[in-house]
C-alpha positions as CSV (number, residue, x, y, z in Angstrom):
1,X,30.9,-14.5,21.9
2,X,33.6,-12.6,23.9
3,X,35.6,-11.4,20.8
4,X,32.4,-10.9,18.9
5,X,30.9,-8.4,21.4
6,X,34.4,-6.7,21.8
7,X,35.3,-6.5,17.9
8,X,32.0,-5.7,16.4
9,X,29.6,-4.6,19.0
10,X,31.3,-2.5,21.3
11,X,31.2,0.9,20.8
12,X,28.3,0.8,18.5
13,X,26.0,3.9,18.5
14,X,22.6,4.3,17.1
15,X,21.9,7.6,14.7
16,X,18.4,7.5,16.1
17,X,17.7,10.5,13.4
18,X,18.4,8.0,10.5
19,X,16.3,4.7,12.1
20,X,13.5,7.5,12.5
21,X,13.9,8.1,8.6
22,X,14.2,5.0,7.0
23,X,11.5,3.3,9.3
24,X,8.9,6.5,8.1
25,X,10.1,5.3,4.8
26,X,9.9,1.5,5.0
27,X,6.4,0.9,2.6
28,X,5.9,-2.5,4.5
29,X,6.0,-1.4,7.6
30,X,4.0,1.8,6.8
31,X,1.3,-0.7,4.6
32,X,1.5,-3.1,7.7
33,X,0.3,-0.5,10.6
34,X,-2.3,1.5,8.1
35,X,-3.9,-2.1,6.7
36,X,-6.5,-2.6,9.9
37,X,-7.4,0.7,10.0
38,X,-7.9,2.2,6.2
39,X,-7.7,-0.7,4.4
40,X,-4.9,-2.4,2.3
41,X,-5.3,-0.6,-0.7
42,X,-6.0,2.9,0.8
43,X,-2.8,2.5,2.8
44,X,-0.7,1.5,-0.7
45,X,-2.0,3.7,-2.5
46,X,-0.9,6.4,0.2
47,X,2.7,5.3,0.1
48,X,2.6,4.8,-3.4
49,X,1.7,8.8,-3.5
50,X,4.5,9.4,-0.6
51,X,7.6,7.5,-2.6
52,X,6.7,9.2,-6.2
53,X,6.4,12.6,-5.0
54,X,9.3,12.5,-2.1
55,X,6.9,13.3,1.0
56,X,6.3,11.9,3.9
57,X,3.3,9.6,4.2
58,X,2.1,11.8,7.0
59,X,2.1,14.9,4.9
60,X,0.1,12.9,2.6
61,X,-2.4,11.1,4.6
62,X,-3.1,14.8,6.2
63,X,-3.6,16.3,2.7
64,X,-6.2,13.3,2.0
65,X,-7.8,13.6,5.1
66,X,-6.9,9.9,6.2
67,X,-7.3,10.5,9.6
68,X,-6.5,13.1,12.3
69,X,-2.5,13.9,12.8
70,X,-3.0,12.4,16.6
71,X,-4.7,9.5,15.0
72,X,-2.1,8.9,12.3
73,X,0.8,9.5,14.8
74,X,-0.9,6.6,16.7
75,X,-1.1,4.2,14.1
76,X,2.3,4.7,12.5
77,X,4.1,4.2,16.1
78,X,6.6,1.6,15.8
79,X,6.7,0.1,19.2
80,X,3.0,-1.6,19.4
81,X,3.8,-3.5,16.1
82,X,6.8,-5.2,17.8
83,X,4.4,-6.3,20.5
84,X,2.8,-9.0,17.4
85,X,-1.1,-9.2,17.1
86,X,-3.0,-6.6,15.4
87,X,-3.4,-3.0,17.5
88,X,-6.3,-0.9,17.1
């Protein structure tokens, strides 16, 4: 464990800027946090839209008048889904 923490995870930083991007990009975890609210197939259907036309699913669910930009900034937080159990 020693020379694993010194070899490979010492020193490690975290681009915070990329996590942010890919995790606004990840389809499951978008579908995942969007399901109780809009429905499963609203919710694909959105990211669906979002990957073919290279937006963000937030520019998208605004344009389709999902749900308010406070609402959807709510529901797309990361944090509560690592908590398990379904957040409304």
């Amino acid at each position: 464990m020693r020379v694993l923490r010194e070899k490979t995870i010492a020193g490690l930083t975290v681009d915070e800027g990329r996590a942010k991007e890919l995790m606004d990009m990840s389809p499951s975890l978008i579908v995942t946090a969007l399901s109780p609210h809009i429905g499963y197939a609203k919710a694909a259907s959105l990211v669906k839209r979002a990957l073919a036309e290279r937006r963000s699913l937030m520019d998208v669910a605004l344009e389709e008048k999902v749900a308010s930009e406070a609402d959807l900034r709510r529901m797309l937080d990361p944090l509560p889904m690592t908590r398990g159990g379904v957040q409304k």
